[in-house]
C-alpha positions in Angstrom: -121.8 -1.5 -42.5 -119.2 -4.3 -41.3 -116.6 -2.9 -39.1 -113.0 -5.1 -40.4 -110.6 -2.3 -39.5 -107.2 -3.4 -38.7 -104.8 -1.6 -37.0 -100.8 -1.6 -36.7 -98.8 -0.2 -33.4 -97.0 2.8 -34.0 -95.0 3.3 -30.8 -97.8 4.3 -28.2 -100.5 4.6 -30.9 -103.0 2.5 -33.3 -103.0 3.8 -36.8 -105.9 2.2 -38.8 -105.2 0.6 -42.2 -107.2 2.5 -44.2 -107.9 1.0 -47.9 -110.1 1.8 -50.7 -112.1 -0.8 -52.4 -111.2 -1.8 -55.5 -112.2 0.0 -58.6 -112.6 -0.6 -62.3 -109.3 -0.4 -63.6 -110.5 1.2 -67.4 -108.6 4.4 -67.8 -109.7 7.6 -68.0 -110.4 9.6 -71.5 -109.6 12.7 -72.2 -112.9 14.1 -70.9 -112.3 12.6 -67.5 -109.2 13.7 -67.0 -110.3 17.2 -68.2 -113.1 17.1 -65.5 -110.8 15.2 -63.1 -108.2 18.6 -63.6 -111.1 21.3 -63.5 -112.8 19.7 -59.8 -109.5 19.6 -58.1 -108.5 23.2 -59.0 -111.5 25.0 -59.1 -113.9 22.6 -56.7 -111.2 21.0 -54.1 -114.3 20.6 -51.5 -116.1 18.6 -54.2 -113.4 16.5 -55.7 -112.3 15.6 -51.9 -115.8 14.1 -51.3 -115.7 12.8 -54.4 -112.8 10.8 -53.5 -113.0 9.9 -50.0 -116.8 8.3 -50.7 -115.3 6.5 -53.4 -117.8 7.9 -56.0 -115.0 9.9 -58.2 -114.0 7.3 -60.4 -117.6 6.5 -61.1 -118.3 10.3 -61.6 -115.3 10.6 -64.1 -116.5 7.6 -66.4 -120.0 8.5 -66.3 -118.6 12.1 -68.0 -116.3 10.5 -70.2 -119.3 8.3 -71.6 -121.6 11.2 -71.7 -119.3 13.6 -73.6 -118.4 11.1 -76.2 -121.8 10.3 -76.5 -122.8 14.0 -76.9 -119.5 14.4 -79.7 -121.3 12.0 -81.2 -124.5 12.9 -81.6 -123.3 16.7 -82.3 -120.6 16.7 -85.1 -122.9 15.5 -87.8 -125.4 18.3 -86.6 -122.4 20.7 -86.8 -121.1 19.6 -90.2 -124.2 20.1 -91.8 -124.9 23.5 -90.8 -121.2 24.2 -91.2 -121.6 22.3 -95.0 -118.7 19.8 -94.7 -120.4 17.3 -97.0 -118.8 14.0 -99.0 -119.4 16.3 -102.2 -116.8 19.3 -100.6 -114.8 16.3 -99.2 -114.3 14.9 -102.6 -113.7 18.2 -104.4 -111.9 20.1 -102.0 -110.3 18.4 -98.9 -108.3 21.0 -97.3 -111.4 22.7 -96.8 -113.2 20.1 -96.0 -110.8 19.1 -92.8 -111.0 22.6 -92.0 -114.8 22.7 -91.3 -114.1 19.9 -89.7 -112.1 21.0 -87.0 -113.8 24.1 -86.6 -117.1 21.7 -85.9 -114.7 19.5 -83.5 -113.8 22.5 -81.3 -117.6 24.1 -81.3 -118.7 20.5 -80.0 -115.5 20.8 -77.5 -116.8 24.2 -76.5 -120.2 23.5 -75.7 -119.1 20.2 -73.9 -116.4 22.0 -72.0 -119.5 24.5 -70.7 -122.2 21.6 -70.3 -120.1 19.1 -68.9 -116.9 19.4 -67.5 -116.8 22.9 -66.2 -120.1 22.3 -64.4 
């Protein structure tokens, strides 16, 4: 590792300018930020090495992906079982939303448990 650390007098001491490297600049989902919110309350120790090795940003996106991926792959699982089909779509739509939703927030639930709180 290259040493290029710079340093600025501050009356009889050096303070080092300290920068981090430059990171992707996609923002964060809602998944991210939810994780982001759950290490630095509950896990302070983990989210501070997170950040000072540079790997939180990394570790944030690579969640977001993952729980959209899982959302994905679970809601039409979850609207089967639940029997939100384009038949009870057409005939009733009120209902229809409503099993919807109620899929929406199971899949939040379990990714909530899986992923972020984890």
């Amino acid at each position: 590792m290259e040493n290029n650390l710079t340093y600025t007098q501050n009356g009889d001491y050096l303070i080092p300018n300290l920068r981090l490297s430059e990171q992707p600049s996609k923002p964060l989902g809602k998944y991210g930020r939810m994780r982001k919110a759950y290490l630095k309350t509950h896990r302070p120790i983990l989210y501070n090495q997170l950040l000072m090795q540079e790997k939180l940003y990394p570790h944030l996106i690579e969640i977001e992906e993952t729980a959209q991926r899982r959302l994905e792959q679970m809601m039409p699982q979850l609207a089967e079982t639940a029997g939100a089909t384009e038949q009870l779509k057409a005939r009733d739509p009120m209902q229809w939303v409503g099993l919807m939703n109620s899929c929406k927030a199971q899949a939040e639930e379990i990714l909530l448990a899986e992923l972020i709180h984890s």
